[in-house]
C-alpha positions, 0 to 999 in steps of 0.5 A, a space after each residue: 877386076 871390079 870388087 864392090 865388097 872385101 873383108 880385110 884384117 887390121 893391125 895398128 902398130 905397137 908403141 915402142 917401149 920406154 928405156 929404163 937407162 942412166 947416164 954413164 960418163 967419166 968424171 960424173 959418178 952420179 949421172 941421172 936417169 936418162 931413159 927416153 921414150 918409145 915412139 907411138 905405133 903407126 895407125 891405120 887410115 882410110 881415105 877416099 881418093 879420086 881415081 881409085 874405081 874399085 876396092 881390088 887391091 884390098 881383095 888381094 891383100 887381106 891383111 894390113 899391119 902398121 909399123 912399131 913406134 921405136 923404142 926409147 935410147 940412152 941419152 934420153 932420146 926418145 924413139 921414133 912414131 911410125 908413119 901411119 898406113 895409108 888405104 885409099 878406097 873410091 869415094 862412096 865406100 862404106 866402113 864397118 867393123 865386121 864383128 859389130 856389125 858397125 858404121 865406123 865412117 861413110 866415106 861419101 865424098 873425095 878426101 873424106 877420111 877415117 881412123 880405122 885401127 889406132 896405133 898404140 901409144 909409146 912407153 914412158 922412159 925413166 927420166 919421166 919419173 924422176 923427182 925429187 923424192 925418186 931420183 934414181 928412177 928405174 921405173 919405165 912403161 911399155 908401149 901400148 897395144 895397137 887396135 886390131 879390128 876385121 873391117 868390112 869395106 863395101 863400095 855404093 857408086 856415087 851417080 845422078 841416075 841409076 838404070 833399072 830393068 830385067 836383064 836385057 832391057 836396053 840399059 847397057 845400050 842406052 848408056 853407051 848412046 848417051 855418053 863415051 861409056 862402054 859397057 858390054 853388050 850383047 844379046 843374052 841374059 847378064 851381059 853386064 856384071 859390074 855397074 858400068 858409070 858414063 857422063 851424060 852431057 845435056 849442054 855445055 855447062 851441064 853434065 850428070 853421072 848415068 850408072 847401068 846397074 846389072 838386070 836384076 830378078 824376082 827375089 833379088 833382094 835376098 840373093 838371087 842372081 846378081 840384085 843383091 851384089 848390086 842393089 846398094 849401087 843404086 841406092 845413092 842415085 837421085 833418078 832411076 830411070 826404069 828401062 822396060 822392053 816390049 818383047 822379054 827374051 824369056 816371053 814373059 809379061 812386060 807389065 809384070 816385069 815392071 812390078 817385079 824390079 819395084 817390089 824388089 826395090 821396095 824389099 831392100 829399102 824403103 828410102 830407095 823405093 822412094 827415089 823419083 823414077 821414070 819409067 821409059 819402054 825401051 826399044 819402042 822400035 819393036 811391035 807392042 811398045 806403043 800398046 805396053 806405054 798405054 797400059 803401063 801408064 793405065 795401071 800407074 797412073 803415071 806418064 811413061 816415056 818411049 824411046 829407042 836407042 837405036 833409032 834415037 827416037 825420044 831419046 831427048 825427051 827422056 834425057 830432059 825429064 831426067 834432067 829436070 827431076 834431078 834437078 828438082 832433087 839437088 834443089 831440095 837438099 
C-alpha cells in the first residue's frame, strides 16, 4: 500500500527520578548520601533511510512512545538512558508539527535526520547536594517530562521529471517504455493511483529518475479527483514533460486540456509552475496529432514534440531534450 500522508502521535520518554538514599553499612554509622541519578528518557527520532518507499508503517501504527529513563539506585548508582526510538521514512519526507502547522525538518536526502519529540531529562539523586553546609541531603528531583507532539508526515517523491496530462494521456505507457517500471495500464480514466518512479538510462554513464504522477483535472488544486493527494509529488521534479493525447476519451478539446493542468499548476504554487516543461502530444500515431502539435505550438509559442510509445517514434528526440533541460537545471544550482 502506497501512503503518501499520515498524522502520527508522539510521546518521548519520561526521565527516571532521582533516589533520595543513604549509605547503610555495618561499622560506618554516618554513611553519606548516596542517592543516584534517574536515566534521561528515550527521544524520538526520525531518519530518511534508502529502501523505505512509503510511509505505511506510520499509517498502521498511529502512535510511538519512547521508553523511561530508569530511576536512580542506592549506592549511588545511577539509572539507565532509554534507547532512543527510531522512524525510518523515505528520503524526501516532509515533517510538520500538526497543531502549528510547522516545518520541523525537510528530510530531502538519504541520512537526513531529525528530533521530533525530546526525551526528558533524568532526576538528580541526593548525593548531587551534598555540601559542606547540607551533609545529610534528602533532597532529590524528579525526572522531566518528555515532548509529547501529533506530527504530520507528508512523503514528495525526489525524480528528475515528473509526467503530467489528463487522465489517459499515455504517462503510464511511456514510463513503462523507457525504463523497467511497471506501472498499471489500462484503457479507462485513473488506471494509475499512486506515482509510480522508473529509471531512465540515456547511455552507459547517464541515467535520471521518471515519475508517472496520476492524471489530474479541473480544480484539482482544491481537492478534486486524485490532483491534490499527488500535486506536491511533482513539486521537487526539475522537468515536466507534459504528456498531450490527441483523441481524450471524454471528447473533450486537447488544447484546452493543456490549459486546464497549467493553470491547475499555477493555482498550487507559483515555483512549481515555473519548472522547465515540454510539451510532447502523445500517441501521435492517431489522426489529428500532426494538426494538435501545430496548433499547440501557434497558441504557446513554444516547440512541441510528438512521439508514440508504441511505435516508438520520436520517443528519442523527447528523451534528449528532457535530458538536455535537466541538465541546464543541475548546472544552475
Amino acid at each position: 500500500m502506497f501512503v503518501d500522508r499520515v498524522e502520527v502521535e508522539l510521546v518521548a520518554g519520561k526521565g527516571g527520578d532521582g533516589c533520595a538514599s543513604f549509605r547503610r553499612e555495618k561499622y560506618i554509622p554516618r554513611g553519606g548520601p548516596d542517592g543516584g541519578d534517574g536515566g534521561n528518557g528515550g527521544s524520538v527520532i526520525v531518519v530518511a533511510e534508502p529502501g523505505v518507499d512509503s510511509l505505511a508503517e506510520l499509517a498502521h501504527r498511529k502512535h510511538w512512545r519512547a521508553r523511561n529513563g530508569v530511576p536512580g539506585g542506592g549506592s549511588g548508582c545511577h539509572g539507565a538512558n532509554a534507547e532512543d526510538l527510531i522512524i525510518r521514512v523515505p528520503p524526501g519526507t516532509l515533517l510538520r508539527d500538526a497543531k502549528h502547522n510547522l516545518i520541523l525538518r525537510d528530510l530531502k536526502n538519504e541520512g537526513d535526520s531529525v528530533v521530533a519529540a525530546r526525551g526528558g531529562q533524568g532526576g538528580k539523586g541526593n548525593i548531587r547536594f551534598k555540601s559542606s553546609t547540607n551533609q545529610v541531603p534528602r533532597e532529590y528531583t524528579a525526572g522531566g517530562e518528555g515532548e509529547h507532539r501529533f506530527v504530520i508526515f507528508e512523503l514528495k517523491l525526489i525524480a528528475d521529471v515528473g509526467l503530467l496530462g489528463k487522465p489517459n494521456a499515455g504517462k503510464s505507457t511511456l514510463l513503462s517504455r523507457v525504463s523497467r517500471a511497471r506501472p498499471e495500464i489500462a484503457d479507462y480514466p485513473f488506471t494509475t493511483k499512486k506515482p509510480n518512479l522508473g529509471i531512465v538510462q540515456v547511455d552507459l554513464d547517464t541515467e535520471f529518475v521518471m515519475a508517472d504522477i496520476p492524471g489530474l483535472i479541473e480544480g484539482a488544486h482544491e481537492g478534486a479527483g486524485l490532483g491534490l493527494e499527488f500535486l506536491r509529488h511533482v513539486e521537487r521534479t526539475r522537468v515536466l514533460v507534459h504528456l498531450v493525447e490527441p483523441m481524450p476519451m471524454d471528447q473533450s478539446d486537447p488544447v484546452a486540456n493543456y490549459h486546464t493542468i497549467r493553470n491547475e499548476l499555477e493555482q498550487h504554487s507559483s515555483e512549481l509552475a515555473s519548472v522547465p516543461e515540454i510539451i510532447a502530444v502523445s500517441k501521435c500515431e492517431l489522426p489529428g496529432a500532426k494538426e494538435l502539435a501545430e496548433k499547440l505550438a501557434a497558441e504557446t509559442g513554444r516547440e512541441v514534440y510528438s512521439f508514440s510509445s508504441v511505435t516508438g517514434e520520436g520517443l528519442n528526440r523527447v528523451l534528449r531534450r528532457t535530458y538536455e533541460l535537466l541538465r541546464e537545471s543541475r548546472a544552475a544550482d
